[in-house]
PATORGU-726471 format. One record per residue (C-alpha): residue number from 1; x, y, z. Coordinates in nm, 3 decimals. Each point is the difference from the previous one (the first is absolute). Example, Ala and Ser with C-alpha at 12.3 -4.5 7.8 and 13.67 -1.06 7.14 Angstrom:
// residues 2
+-----+---------+---------+---------+
!   k !      c1 !      c2 !      c3 !
+-----+---------+---------+---------+
!   1 !   1.230 !  -0.450 !   0.780 !
!   2 !   0.137 !   0.344 !  -0.066 !
+-----+---------+---------+---------+
This chain:
// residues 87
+-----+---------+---------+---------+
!   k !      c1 !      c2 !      c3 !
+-----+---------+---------+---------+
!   1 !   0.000 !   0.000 !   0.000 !
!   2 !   0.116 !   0.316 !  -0.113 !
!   3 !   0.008 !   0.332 !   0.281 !
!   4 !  -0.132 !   0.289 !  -0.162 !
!   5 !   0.184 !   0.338 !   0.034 !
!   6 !  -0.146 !   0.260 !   0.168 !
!   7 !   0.135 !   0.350 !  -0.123 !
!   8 !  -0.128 !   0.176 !   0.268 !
!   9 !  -0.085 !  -0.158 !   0.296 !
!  10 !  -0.193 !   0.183 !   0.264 !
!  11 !  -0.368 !   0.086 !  -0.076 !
!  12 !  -0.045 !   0.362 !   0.149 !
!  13 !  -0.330 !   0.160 !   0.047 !
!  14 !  -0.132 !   0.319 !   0.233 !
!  15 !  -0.216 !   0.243 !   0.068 !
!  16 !   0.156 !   0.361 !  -0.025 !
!  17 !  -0.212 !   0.311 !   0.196 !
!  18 !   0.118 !   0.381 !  -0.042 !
!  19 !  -0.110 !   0.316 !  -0.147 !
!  20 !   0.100 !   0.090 !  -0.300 !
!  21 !   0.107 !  -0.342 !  -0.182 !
!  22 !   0.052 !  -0.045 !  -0.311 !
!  23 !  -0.028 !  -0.317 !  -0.203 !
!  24 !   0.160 !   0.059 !  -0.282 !
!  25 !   0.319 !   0.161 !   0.186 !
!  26 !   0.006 !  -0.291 !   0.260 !
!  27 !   0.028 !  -0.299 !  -0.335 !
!  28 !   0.194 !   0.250 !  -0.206 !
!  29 !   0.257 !  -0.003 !   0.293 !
!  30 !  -0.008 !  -0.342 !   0.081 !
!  31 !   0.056 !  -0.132 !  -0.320 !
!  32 !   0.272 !   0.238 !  -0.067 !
!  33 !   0.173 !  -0.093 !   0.321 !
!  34 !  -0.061 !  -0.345 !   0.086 !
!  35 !   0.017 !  -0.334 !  -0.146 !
!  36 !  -0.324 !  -0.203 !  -0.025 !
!  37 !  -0.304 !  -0.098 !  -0.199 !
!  38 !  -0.356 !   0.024 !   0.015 !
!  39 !  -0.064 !   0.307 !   0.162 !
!  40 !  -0.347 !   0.149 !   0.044 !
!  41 !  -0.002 !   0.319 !   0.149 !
!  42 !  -0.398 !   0.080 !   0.072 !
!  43 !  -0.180 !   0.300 !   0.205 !
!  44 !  -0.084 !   0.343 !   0.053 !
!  45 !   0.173 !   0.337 !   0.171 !
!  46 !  -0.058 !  -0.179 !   0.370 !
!  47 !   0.055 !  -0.392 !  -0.064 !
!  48 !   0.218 !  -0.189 !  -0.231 !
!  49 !  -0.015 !  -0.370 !  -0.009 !
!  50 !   0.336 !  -0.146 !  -0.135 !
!  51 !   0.089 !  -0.383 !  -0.119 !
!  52 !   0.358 !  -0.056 !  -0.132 !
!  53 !   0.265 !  -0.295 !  -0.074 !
!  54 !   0.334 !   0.072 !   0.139 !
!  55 !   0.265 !  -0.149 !   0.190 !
!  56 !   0.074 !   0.315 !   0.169 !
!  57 !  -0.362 !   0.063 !   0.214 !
!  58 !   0.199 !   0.188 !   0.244 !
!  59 !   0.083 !   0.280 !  -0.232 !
!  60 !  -0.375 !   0.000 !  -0.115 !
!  61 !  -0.115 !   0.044 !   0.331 !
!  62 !   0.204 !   0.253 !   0.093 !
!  63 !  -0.029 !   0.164 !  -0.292 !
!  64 !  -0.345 !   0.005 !  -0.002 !
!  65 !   0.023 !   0.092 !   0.423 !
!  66 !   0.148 !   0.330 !  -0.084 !
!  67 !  -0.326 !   0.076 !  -0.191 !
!  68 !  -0.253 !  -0.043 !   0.307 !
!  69 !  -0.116 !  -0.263 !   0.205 !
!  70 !   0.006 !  -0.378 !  -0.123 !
!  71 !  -0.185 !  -0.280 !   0.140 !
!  72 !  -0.192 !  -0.318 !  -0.127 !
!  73 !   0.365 !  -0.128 !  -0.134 !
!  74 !   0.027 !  -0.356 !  -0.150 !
!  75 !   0.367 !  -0.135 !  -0.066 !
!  76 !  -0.042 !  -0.339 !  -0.164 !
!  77 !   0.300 !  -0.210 !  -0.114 !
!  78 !  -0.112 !  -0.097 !  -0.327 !
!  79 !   0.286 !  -0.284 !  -0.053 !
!  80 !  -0.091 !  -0.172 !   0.342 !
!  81 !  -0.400 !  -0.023 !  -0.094 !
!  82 !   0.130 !  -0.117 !  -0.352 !
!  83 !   0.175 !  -0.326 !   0.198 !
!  84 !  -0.369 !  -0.044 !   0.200 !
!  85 !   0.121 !   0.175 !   0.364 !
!  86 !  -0.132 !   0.229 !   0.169 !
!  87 !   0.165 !   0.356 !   0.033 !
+-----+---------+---------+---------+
């Protein structure tokens, strides 16, 4: 049996709250300055939900931390549910 590669192992996902956010600036940004895939970037001014595929999620999150208050966050390790464990 073949292991399939993961290029970008942990499954990130949060809510974002603040005043004044912008959507487009927020993916603009990360995609400029991080490595990852399948980003979605959704919300308004006051609430930004974010899902992204990194193997950084620390940066994300602090990135995203110097833009207002995050909560709701979801790190899944994408390789280890890909071999059937938990985590």
């Amino acid at each position: 049996m073949t292991e399939q590669s993961i290029e970008f192992r942990y499954d990130t996902q949060l809510l974002l709250e603040g005043e004044d956010l912008d959507e487009d600036e927020i993916r603009d940004y990360i995609t400029e300055h991080f490595e990852g895939d399948s980003l979605l970037c959704v919300g308004d001014d006051e609430l930004i939900k974010l899902h992204f595929h990194t193997n950084r999620p620390w940066e994300i999150l602090e990135y995203m931390r110097s833009l207002g208050e995050i909560y709701d966050i979801v790190v899944e390790d994408m390789d280890r549910q890909s071999r059937g464990l938990q985590g």
